[in-house]
N, C-alpha and C positions, 0 to 999 in steps of 0.2 A: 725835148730829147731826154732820154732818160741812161744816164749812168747806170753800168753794171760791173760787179766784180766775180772772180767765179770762187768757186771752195777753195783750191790753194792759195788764190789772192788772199783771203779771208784769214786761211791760216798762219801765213806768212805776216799780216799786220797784227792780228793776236800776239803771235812768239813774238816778234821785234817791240811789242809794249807799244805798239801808235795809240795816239789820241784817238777814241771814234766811239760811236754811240748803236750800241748792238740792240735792233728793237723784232722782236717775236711777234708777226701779226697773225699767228693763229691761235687755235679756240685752247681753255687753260688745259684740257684732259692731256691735248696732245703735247703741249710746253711740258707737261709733267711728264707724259712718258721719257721723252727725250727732247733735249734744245742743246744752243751751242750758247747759253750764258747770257739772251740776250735778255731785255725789259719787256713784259708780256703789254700788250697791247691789241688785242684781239682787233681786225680790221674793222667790224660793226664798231668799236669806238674810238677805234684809232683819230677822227676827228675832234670830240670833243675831247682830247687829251692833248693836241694838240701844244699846249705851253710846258709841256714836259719835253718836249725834241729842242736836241739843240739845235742851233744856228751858226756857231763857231766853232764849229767840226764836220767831220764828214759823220752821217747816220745810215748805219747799212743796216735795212730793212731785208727779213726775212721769213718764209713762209714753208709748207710741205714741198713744193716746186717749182715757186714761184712765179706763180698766177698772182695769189692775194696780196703779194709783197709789190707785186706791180701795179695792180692797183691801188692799194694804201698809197705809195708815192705819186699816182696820178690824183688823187683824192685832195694830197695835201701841195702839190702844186698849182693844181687848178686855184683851192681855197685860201690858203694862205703863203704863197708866193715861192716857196720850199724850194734853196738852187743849190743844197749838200746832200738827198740824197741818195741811195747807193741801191741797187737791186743786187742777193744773193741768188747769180743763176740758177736757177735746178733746185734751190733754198737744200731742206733738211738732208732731203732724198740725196741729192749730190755729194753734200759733206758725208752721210753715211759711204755709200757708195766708194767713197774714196778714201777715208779714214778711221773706219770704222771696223773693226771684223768680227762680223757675227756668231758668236759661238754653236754653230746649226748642229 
């Protein structure tokens, strides 16, 4: 089963200062254009990086849409037993969409 939160969930435990581990599994071009602050971790190695994700917190993983944030967390439950965590619905796209406003 896999936990999800959505963009205001997200923002809401940002501003309130929670404990929690913000991890980027997309590629570094697009982390640079824009991210929401998380640890880059591109999905290709999100496994061997593995001993870098905490355990004693909740880790909210995120992507463009999140497709590859759902799979990095199926990747790391399957392998090494991962039960904190957190899929960012809709990932980047969502929080833009919502927080965002684009000066067009």
């Amino acid at each position: 089963m896999m936990v999800s939160i959505t963009a205001t969930q997200l923002k809401q435990k940002i501003e309130s200062n929670e404990d929690f581990q913000l991890i980027d599994v997309r590629e570094p071009d697009e982390h640079g254009e824009f991210n929401l602050g998380g640890v880059l971790m591109p999905l290709s190695t999100i496994t061997q990086q593995s001993e870098k994700i905490h355990r004693d917190k909740p880790v909210i993983i995120y992507c463009r849409k999140g497709i590859r944030s759902q799979i990095a967390i199926q990747r790391l439950q399957e392998k090494f037993q991962f039960t904190n965590l957190v899929n960012l619905i809709g990932g980047t796209e969502a929080w833009r969409k919502q927080f965002v406003v684009d000066n067009l």
